[in-house]
N, C-alpha and C positions, 0 to 999 in steps of 0.2 A: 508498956503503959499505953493507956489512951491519947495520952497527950501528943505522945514520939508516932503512932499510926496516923494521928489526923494532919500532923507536919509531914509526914510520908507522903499521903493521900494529895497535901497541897499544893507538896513541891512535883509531884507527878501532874500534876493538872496544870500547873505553869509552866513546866516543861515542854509541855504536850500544846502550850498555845489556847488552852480552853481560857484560861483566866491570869490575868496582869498582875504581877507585887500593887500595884498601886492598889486594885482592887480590894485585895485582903488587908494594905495599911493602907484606910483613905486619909488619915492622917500625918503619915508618914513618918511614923514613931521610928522606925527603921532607919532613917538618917539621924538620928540625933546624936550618935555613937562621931559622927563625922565632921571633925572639925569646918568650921562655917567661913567663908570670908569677911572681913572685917564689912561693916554696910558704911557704903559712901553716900553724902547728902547733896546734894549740887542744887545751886543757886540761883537763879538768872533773877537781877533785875532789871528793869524796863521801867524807861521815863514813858510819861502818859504821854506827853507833848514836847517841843522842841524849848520852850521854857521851863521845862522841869530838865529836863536835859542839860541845858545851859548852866540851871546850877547846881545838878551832882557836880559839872563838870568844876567849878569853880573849886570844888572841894577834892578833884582829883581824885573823880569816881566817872570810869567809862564805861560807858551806858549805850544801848541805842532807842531808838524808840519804835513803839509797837507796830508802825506803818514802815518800819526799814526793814522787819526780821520776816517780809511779807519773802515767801508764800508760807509761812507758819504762820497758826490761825490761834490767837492768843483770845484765851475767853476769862470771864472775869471768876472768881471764886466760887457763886453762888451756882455756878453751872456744875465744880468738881462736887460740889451739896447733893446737887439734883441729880447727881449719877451715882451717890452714894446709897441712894436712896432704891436702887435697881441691885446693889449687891445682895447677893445672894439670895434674888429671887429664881424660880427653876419650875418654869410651867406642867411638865411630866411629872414633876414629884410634890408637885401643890404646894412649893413651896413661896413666902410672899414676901419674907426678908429676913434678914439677921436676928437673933434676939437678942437682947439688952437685956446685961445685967442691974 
């Protein structure tokens, strides 16, 4: 069959180093067969100030605040926006951003 030649032809070419699996699945339907690790979410809070601080603490919530966790550089939301906004742009394939459904 056609089918079983062109899978011949592929897996010769990725063998040979011409061309990557990821290439031929840019998707990577090819793992789905593969059980996944479960996804972990992690939290950090941070008091803005040493008075918001004071009173998680009151409530027996330890916290630090965003001048103690220095040299990590803590930016406020609208900045994870503004980067959101760069996904999947791709200047060689003219591409300018995600589409929406």
């Amino acid at each position: 069959m056609l089918g079983d030649g062109a899978r011949s032809i592929e897996k010769s070419v990725c063998l040979q180093g011409f061309l990557a699996v990821g290439e031929l699945d840019p998707l990577n339907r090819r793992l789905c067969a593969e059980k996944k690790p479960d996804v972990v979410v992690q939290v950090v809070i941070l008091a803005e100030d040493e008075a918001i601080k004071e009173k998680l603490q009151q409530h027996d919530i330890a916290v630090q605040t965003i001048d103690e966790v220095a040299p990590i550089e803590v930016q406020p939301a609208r900045i994870l926006g503004f980067l959101y906004t760069y996904l999947g742009t791709y200047t060689p394939l003219c591409l300018s951003h995600l589409f929406t459904a």
